[in-house]
C-alpha positions in Angstrom: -4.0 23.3 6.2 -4.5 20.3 4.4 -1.3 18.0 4.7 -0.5 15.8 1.6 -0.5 12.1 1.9 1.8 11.7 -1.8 4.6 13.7 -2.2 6.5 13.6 -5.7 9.8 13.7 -5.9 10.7 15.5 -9.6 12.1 17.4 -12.1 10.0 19.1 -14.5 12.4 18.2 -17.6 12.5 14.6 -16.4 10.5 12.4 -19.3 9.8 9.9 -16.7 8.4 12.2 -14.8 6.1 13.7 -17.2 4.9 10.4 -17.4 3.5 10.2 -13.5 2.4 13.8 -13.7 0.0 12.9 -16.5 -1.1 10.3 -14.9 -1.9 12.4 -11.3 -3.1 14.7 -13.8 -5.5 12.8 -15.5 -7.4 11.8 -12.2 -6.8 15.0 -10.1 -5.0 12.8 -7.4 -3.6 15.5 -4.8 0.1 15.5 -4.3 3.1 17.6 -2.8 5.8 18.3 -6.0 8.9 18.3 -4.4 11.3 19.8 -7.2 14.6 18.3 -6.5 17.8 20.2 -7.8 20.7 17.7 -8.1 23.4 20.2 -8.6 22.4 22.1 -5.4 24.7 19.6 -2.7 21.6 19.7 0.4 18.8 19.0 -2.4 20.7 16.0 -3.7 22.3 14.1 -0.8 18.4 14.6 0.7 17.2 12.9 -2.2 20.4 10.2 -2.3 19.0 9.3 1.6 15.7 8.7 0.1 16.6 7.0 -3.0 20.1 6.0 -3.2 19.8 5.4 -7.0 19.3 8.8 -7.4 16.9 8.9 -10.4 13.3 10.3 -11.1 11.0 10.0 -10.4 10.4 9.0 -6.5 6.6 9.3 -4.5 6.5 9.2 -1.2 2.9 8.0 0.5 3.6 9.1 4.1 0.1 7.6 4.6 0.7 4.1 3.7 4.5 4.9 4.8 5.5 3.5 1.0 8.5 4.8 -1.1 8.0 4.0 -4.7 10.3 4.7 -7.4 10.4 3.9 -10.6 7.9 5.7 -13.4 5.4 2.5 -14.5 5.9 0.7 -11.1 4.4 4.9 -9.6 1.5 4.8 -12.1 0.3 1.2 -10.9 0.7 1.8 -7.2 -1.8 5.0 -8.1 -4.3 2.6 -10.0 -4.2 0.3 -7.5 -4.1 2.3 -4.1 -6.1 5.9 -5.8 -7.7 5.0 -8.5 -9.9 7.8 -10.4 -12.3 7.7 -13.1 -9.7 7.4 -16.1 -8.4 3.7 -15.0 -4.9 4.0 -16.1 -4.3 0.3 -15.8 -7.2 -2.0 -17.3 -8.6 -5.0 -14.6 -8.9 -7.4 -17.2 -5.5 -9.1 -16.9 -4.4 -9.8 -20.6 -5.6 -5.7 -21.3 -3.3 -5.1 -18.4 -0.5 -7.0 -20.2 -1.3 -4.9 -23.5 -0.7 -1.7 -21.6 2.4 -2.9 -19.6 4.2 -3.9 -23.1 3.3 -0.4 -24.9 4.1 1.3 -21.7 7.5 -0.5 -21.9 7.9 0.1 -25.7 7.9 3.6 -25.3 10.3 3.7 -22.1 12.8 1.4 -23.7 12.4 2.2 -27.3 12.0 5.6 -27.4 13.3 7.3 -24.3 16.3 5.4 -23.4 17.5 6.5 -27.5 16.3 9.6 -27.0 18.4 9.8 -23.8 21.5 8.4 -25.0 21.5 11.2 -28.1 20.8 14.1 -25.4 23.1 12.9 -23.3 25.6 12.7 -25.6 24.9 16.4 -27.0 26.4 16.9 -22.8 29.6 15.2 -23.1 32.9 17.2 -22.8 34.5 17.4 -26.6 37.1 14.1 -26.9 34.0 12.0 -25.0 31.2 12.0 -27.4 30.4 8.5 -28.5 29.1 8.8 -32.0 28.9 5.5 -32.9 26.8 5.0 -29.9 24.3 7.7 -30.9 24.3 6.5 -34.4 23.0 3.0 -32.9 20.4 4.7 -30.7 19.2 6.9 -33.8 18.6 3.8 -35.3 16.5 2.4 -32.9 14.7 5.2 -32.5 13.8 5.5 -36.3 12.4 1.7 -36.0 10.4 2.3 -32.8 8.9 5.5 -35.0 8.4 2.9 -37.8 6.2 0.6 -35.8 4.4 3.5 -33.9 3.8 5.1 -37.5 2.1 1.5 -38.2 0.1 0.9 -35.0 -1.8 4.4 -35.1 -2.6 4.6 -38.1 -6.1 3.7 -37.4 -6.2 4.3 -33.6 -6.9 7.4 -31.3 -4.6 6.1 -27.9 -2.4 3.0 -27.4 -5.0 0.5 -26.5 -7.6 2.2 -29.1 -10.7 4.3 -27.6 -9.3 4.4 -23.7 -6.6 6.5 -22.6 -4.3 4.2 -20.3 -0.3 4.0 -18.9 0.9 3.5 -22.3 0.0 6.8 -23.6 1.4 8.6 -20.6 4.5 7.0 -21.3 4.5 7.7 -25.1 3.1 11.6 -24.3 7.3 12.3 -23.4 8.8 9.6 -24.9 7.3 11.3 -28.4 7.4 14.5 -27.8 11.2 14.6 -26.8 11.9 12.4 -29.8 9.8 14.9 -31.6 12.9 17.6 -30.7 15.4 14.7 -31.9 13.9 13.3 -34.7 10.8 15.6 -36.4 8.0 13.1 -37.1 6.5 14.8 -39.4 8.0 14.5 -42.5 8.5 10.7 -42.5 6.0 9.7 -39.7 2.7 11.3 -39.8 0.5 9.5 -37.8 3.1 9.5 -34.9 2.7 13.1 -35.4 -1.0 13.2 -35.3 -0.7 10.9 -32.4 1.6 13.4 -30.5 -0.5 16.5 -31.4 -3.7 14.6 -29.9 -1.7 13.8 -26.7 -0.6 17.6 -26.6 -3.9 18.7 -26.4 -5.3 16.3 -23.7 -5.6 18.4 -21.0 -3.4 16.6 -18.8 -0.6 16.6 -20.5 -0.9 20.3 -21.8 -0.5 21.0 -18.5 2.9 19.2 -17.9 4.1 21.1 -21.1 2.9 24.4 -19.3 4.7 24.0 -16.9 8.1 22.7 -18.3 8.4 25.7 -20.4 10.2 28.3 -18.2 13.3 24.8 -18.1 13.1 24.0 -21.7 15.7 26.7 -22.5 17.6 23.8 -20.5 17.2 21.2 -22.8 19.8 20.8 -25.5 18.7 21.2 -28.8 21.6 20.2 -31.2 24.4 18.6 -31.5 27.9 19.7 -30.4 31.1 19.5 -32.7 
């Protein structure tokens, strides 16, 4: 039996962890996926001894006996310590940069918004915030605005290589995609999204999300 030296610690809804899953993907790095079910009490307070912040994604490298959390900080300890032939993270230190600041652009500007509408589509009636979700549709519709702009004559983030920034905008698109349909105002976002939906990668993430996505919730509640 072959043991596993990286075990990820996951849900498959989780955007962030789409992001490290494409990103294992892309290089065929071997890993354990640990599905972690925080409303089941053992599955949580396991993962709460781990990580006591309690969000996803976590890997685990029982090798080098590292605990890493946090999505971008995951996919840079995996282009640094098992590196494949897609090199997620450029060497050149000013590409490197580049990539950090789309890969944050994405995360900040498209899934927190995303995040805070979804989450509020959760909240009891009484506790909705709509002024709060008005604000993150806003900031949504700008980020789509400047990624309508930037790929309008681009195949990936960074041009011809596929790096860290597109598997952080491969989620943060498609779930504001379920929010927000690009398509009518912000066509090369779309294209952008359809191209990321068929790298193989990242088709497989979707594959495999599909028996949670009844999970997801898909409009507002009055």
């Amino acid at each position: 039996m072959t043991v596993m030296s990286l075990k990820l610690y996951y849900h498959p809804l989780s955007s962030f962890c789409w992001k490290v899953l494409i990103a294992l993907y892309e290089n065929d790095t071997k890993f354990e996926p640990v599905l972690v079910d925080l409303s089941n009490g053992a599955e949580r307070a396991a993962f709460l001894k781990l990580w006591p912040i309690g969000k996803f994604p976590v890997l685990q490298d029982e090798t080098r006996e590292w605990m890493v959390p946090e999505s971008s900080i995951i996919v840079e300890y995996l282009a640094q310590h098992y590196p494949g032939r897609i090199r997620l993270v450029p060497d050149d230190a000013d590409l490197a940069r580049q990539v950090r600041m789309r890969d944050r652009f994405f995360d900040l500007n498209l899934q927190v918004p995303m995040q805070k509408i979804t989450g509020d589509r959760r909240r009891p009636a009484g506790q909705k915030d709509p002024f709060g979700v008005e604000q993150a549709r806003a900031q949504l519709c700008t980020a789509c605005e400047m990624v309508e702009s930037e790929m309008g004559s681009k195949q990936w983030a960074m041009g011809d290589a596929f790096t860290m920034a597109d598997c952080a905008a491969a989620p943060a698109l498609f779930y504001a995609n379920l929010v927000m349909p690009l398509a009518s105002e912000f066509k090369n976002a779309a294209a952008y999204l359809q191209r990321l939906s068929q790298r193989p990668s990242f088709a497989r993430v979707l594959k495999e999300a599909e028996p949670y996505m009844a999970m997801f919730p898909s409009e507002d509640r009055k």
